[in-house]
N, C-alpha and C positions, 0 to 999 in steps of 0.2 A: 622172292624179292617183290616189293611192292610195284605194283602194274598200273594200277592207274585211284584216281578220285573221281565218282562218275559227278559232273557236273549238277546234271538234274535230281540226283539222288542227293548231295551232299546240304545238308542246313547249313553247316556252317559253325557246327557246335563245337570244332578245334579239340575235343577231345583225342584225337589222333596225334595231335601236336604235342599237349600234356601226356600222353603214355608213352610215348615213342623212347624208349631209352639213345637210341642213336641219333637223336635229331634230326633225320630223315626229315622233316615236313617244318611247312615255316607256313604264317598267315601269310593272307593274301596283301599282302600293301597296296593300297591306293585302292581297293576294291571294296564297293559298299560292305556293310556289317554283314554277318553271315554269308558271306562268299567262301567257298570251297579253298580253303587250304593249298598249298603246290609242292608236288615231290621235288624237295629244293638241293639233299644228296641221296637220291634212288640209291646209290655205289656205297652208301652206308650201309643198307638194308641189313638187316640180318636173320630175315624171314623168320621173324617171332611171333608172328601172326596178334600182336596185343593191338595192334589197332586197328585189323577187320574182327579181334574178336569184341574190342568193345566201341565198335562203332556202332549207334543206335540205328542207323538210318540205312545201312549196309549198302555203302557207298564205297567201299574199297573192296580191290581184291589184291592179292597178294599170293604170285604164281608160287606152290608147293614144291616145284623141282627146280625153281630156273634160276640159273646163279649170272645171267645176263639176260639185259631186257626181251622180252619177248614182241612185244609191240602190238600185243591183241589188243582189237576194237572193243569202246565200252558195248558195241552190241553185243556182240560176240559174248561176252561174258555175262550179260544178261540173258542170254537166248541158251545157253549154258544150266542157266539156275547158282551158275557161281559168285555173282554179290552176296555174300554173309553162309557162304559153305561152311567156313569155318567154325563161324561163331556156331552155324545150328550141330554142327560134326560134335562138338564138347558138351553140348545141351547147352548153351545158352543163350538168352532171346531178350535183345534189348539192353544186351550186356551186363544183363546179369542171370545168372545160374537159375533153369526151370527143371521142373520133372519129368519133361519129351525126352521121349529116347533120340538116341544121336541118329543124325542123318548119315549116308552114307556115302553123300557125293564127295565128298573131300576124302574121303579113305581111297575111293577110286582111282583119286589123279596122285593121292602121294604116296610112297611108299612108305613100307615098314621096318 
């Protein structure tokens, strides 16, 4: 389920809004231009990881087991290495597909 949008990390490039097949995520109204997006139905999620894999800025994470919120701290999950596990888990970097072998922090926390 999708955990959080780290503020400081986020540009604001709404990408996560465009992939989201469940509409989880809305722009930010009344918030200057590139402001961080807001989880507007979390209880939609459906842990498809399309928008920390093609978030550029790896500004979302998106817990592997948790089918209710968790409520981990954006440090936490910086301090972690978990901002953009995913994307790097698949090989992809900047959201789009490189030749690095896969990380293996995300294999860690999800199972098989």
């Amino acid at each position: 389920m999708i955990e959080l949008i780290s503020p400081t990390r986020c540009t604001g490039c709404n990408i996560c809004v465009s992939i989201c097949p469940m509409d989880v995520f809305q722009t930010a109204s009344g918030q200057a231009k590139g402001a961080a997006p807001v989880i507007a139905r979390q209880s939609d999620c459906q842990t498809c990881f399309l928008c920390e894999a093609h978030c550029p800025d790896d500004a979302l994470y998106v817990a592997p087991d948790a089918e209710t919120v968790t409520g981990i701290a954006e440090e936490a999950v910086a301090a972690a290495g978990l901002f953009g596990s995913y994307r790097r888990a698949i090989g992809w970097s900047n959201g789009h597909r490189d030749n690095r072998s896969a990380d293996q922090t995300f294999r860690l926390l999800a199972p098989h």
